[in-house]
C-alpha positions in Angstrom: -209.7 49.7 -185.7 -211.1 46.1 -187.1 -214.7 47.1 -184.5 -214.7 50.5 -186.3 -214.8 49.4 -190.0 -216.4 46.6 -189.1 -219.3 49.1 -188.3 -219.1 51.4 -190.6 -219.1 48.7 -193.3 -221.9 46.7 -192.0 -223.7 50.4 -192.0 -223.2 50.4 -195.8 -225.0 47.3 -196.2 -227.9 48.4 -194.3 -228.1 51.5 -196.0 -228.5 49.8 -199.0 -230.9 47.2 -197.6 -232.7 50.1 -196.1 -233.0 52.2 -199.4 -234.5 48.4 -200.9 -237.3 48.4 -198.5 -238.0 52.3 -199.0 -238.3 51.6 -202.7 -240.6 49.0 -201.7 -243.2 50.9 -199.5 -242.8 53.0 -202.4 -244.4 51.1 -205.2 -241.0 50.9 -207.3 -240.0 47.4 -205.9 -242.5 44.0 -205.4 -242.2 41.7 -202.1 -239.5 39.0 -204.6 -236.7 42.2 -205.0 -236.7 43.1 -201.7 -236.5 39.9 -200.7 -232.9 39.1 -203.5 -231.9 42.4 -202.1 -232.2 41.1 -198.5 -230.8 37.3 -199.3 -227.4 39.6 -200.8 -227.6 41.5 -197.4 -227.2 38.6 -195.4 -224.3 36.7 -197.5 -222.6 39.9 -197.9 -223.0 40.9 -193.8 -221.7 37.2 -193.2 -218.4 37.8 -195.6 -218.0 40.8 -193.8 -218.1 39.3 -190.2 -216.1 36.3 -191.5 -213.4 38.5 -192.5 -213.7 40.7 -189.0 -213.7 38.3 -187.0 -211.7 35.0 -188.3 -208.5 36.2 -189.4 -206.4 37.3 -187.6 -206.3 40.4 -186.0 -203.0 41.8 -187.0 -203.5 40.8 -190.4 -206.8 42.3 -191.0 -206.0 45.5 -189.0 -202.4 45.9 -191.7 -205.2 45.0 -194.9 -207.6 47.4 -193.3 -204.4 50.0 -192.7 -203.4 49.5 -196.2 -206.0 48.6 -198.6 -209.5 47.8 -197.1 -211.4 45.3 -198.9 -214.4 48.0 -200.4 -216.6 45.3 -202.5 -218.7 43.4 -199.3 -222.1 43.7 -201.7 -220.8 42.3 -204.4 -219.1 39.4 -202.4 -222.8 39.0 -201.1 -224.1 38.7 -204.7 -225.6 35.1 -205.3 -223.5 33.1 -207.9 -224.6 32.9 -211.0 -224.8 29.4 -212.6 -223.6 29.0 -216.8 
């Protein structure tokens, strides 16, 4: 169950990383965006592995049951500094 959302997660953020670099060899993005969208990629592919993979697995196999965590982008979004 935890290998199966795992994947299927992970394949959300590649989508979306995928979708950056289309836009790119489109014209609509320069080299810098692709390269944000790819630095939130990685954070938010890490947070998701993390999460997979350190806790443990009866706990993250009862959230996953329950009430899968849905937000792994925005976890992967760099802070902002005030």
């Amino acid at each position: 169950m935890i290998a199966e959302y795992h994947e299927t997660e992970l394949g959300k953020l590649v989508a979306r990383f995928g979708e950056a670099v289309d836009r790119y060899r489109a014209g609509e993005l320069d080299a810098f965006e692709v390269d944000q969208v790819a630095f939130q990629y990685s954070r938010a592919a890490k947070e998701l592995w993390k999460y997979c993979n350190l806790l443990q697995a009866e706990i993250a196999a009862a959230i996953i049951r329950e009430d899968p965590p849905r937000d792994w982008w925005d976890r992967g979004a760099p802070r902002r500094h005030s």
